[in-house]
TORKOL-98780 format. One record per residue (C-alpha): z negated, x negated, y negated. Coordinates in nm, 4 decimals, always signed. Layout:
<zagus>
- w,u,v
- Z,X,Y
...
</zagus>
This chain:
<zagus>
- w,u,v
- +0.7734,+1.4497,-0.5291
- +0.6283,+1.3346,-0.1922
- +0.5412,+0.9350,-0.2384
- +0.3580,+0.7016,+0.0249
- +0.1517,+0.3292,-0.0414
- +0.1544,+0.1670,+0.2296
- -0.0818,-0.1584,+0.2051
- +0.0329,-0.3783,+0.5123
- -0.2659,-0.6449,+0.5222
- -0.1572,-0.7899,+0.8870
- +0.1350,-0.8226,+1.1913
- +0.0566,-0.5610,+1.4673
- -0.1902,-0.6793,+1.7294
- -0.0717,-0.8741,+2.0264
- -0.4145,-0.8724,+2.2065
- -0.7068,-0.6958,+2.2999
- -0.9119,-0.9681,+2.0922
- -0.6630,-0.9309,+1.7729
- -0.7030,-0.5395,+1.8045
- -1.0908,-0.5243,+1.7987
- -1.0924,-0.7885,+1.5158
- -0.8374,-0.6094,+1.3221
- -1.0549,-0.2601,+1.3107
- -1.3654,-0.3907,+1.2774
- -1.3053,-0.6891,+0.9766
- -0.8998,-0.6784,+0.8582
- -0.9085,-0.3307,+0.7470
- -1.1475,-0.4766,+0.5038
- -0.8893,-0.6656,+0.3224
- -0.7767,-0.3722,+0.1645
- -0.6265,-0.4535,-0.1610
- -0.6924,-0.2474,-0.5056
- -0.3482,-0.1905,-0.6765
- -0.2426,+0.0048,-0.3912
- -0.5420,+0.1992,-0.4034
- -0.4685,+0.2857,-0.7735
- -0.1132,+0.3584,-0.7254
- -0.2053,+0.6294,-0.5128
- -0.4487,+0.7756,-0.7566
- -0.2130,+0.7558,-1.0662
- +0.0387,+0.9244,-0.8302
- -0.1991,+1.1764,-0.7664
- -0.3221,+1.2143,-1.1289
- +0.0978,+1.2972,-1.2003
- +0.0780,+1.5795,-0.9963
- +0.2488,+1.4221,-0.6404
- +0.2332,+1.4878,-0.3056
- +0.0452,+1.1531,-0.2057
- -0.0068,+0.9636,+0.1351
- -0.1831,+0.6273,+0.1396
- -0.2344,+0.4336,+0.4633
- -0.3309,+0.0899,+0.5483
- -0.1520,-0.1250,+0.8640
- -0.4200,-0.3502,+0.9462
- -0.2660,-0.4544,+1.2708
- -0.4188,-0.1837,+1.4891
- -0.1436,+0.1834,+1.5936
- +0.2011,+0.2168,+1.5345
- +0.2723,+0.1547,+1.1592
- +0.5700,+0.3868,+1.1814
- +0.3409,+0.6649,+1.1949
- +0.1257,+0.6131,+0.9494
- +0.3108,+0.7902,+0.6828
- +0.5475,+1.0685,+0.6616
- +0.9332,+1.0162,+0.7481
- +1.0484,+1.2473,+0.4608
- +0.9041,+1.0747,+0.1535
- +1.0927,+1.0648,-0.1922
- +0.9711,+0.7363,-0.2908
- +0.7652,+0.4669,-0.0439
- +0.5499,+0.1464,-0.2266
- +0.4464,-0.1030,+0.0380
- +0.2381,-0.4161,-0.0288
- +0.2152,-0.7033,+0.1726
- +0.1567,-1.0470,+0.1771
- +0.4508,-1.2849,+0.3015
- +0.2838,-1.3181,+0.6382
- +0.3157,-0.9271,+0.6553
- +0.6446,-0.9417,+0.5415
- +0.8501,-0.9020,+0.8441
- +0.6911,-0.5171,+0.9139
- +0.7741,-0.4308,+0.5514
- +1.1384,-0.5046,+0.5768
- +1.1453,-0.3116,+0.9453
- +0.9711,-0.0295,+0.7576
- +1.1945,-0.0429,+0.4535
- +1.4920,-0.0665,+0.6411
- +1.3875,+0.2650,+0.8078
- +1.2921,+0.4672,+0.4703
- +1.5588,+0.3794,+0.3162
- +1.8183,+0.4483,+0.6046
- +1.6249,+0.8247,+0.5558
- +1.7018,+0.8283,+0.1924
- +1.3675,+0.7362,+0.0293
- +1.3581,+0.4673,-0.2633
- +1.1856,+0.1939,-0.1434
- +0.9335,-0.0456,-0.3379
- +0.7719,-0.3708,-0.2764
- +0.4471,-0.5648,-0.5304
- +0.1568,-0.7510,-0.4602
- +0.2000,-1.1268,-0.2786
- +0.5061,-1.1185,-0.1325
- +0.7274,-0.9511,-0.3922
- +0.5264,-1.1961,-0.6413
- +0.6866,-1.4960,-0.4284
- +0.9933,-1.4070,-0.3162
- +1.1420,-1.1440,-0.5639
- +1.5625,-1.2060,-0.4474
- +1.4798,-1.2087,-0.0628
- +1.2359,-0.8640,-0.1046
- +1.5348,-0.7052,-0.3129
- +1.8146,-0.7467,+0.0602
- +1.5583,-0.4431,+0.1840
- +1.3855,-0.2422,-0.0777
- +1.5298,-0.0886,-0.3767
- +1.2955,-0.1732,-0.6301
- +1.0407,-0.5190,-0.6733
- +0.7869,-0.5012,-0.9120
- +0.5351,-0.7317,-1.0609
- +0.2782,-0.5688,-1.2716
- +0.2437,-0.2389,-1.3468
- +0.0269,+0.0218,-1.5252
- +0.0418,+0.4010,-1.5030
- +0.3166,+0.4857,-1.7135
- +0.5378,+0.2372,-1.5368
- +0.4960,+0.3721,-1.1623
- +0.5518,+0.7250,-1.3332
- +0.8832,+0.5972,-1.4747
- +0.9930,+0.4320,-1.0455
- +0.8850,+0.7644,-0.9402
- +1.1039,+0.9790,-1.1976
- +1.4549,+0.7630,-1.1166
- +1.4596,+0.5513,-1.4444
- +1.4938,+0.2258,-1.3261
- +1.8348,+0.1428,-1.1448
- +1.8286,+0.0353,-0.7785
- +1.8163,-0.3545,-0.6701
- +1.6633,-0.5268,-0.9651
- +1.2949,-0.7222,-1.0314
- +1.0896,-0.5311,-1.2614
- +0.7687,-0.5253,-1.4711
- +0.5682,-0.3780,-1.6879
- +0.4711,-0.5742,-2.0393
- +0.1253,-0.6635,-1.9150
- -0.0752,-0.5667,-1.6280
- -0.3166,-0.2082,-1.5970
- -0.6423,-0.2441,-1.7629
- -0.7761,+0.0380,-1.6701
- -0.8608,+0.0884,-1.3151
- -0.9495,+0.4187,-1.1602
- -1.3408,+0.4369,-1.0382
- -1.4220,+0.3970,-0.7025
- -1.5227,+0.7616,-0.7120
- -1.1276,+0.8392,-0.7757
- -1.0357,+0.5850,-0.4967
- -1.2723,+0.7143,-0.2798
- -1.0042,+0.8839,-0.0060
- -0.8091,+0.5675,-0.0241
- -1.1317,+0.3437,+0.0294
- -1.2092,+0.6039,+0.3437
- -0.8251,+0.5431,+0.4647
- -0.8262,+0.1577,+0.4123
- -1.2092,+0.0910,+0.5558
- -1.4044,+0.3230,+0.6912
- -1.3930,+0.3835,+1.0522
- -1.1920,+0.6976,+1.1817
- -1.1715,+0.7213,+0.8462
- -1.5023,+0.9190,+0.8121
- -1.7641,+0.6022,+0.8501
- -1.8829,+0.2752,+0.7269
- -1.9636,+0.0526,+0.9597
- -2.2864,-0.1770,+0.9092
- -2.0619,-0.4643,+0.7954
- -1.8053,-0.2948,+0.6291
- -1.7878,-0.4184,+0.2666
- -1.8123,-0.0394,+0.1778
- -2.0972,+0.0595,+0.3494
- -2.4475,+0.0770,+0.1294
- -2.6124,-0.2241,+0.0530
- -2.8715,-0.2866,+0.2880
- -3.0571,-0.5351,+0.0653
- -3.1371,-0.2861,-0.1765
- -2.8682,-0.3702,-0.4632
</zagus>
């Protein structure tokens, strides 16, 4: 299967200003869980692509158009791009889910544009979205969240995608560039 994760952490940019702050400190914001769905997705044996909006290029682009299953997660002031880009997966045919913030808050509104909403999750419960075993247009969670997160070493092309710049290069104040104090 071909699956995307999309984290959206802000709205596109409507200045020059917004633009420059957006690559140099949003795209630090980069949140975990999506991070580790990728990798579990990965670890099943998928065709993975993991991409973070931080407000900066055309969001549409950012993954492929013929996915089998898209999770996107967003915070409610992000929320308006993740319905636009749901509404355009799923028009192509891909299953569409929301978690993080967002889905958290407003479960019934998230479920008018994707197919699935999910709260927590662990491994064997994104395996289960991705096979087809949960029906279309309902809330769902696992018992109790993961407790076992993937090592930074595993999440290292995600932590590249989400931060780094070009996706090749920390920047001196990126969060995951080395410690210049010595720690």
């Amino acid at each position: 299967m071909r699956v995307g994760i999309l984290d959206i952490i802000v709205l596109p940019s409507t200045s020059l200003m917004d633009r420059v702050y957006h690559v140099m400190l949003s795209k630090q914001f980069a949140s975990i869980v999506p991070q580790v769905i990728s990798v579990w997705c990965r670890q099943l044996g998928h065709e993975t692509f993991y991409a973070t909006h931080y407000g900066a290029g055309d969001a549409f682009r950012l993954l492929p158009d013929d996915l089998d299953v898209v999770f996107f997660g967003c915070c409610s002031l992000a929320s308006p791009l993740a319905y636009a880009l749901a509404k355009f997966y799923r028009k192509a045919g891909t299953t569409t889910v929301i978690g993080g913030p967002h889905a958290e808050a407003f479960p019934v509104d998230c479920l008018r544009f994707f197919d699935l909403v999910i709260g927590d999750c662990d491994k064997s419960f994104i395996a289960d979205i991705i096979d087809g075993k949960f029906e279309r247009g309902q809330y769902i969670s696992a018992a109790q969240p993961f407790e076992e997160c993937p090592t930074v070493e595993e999440r290292m092309p995600e932590i590249k995608a989400a931060a780094f710049f070009q996706k090749r290069w920390s920047l001196y104040f990126s969060v995951s560039s080395e410690s210049r104090s010595g720690f």
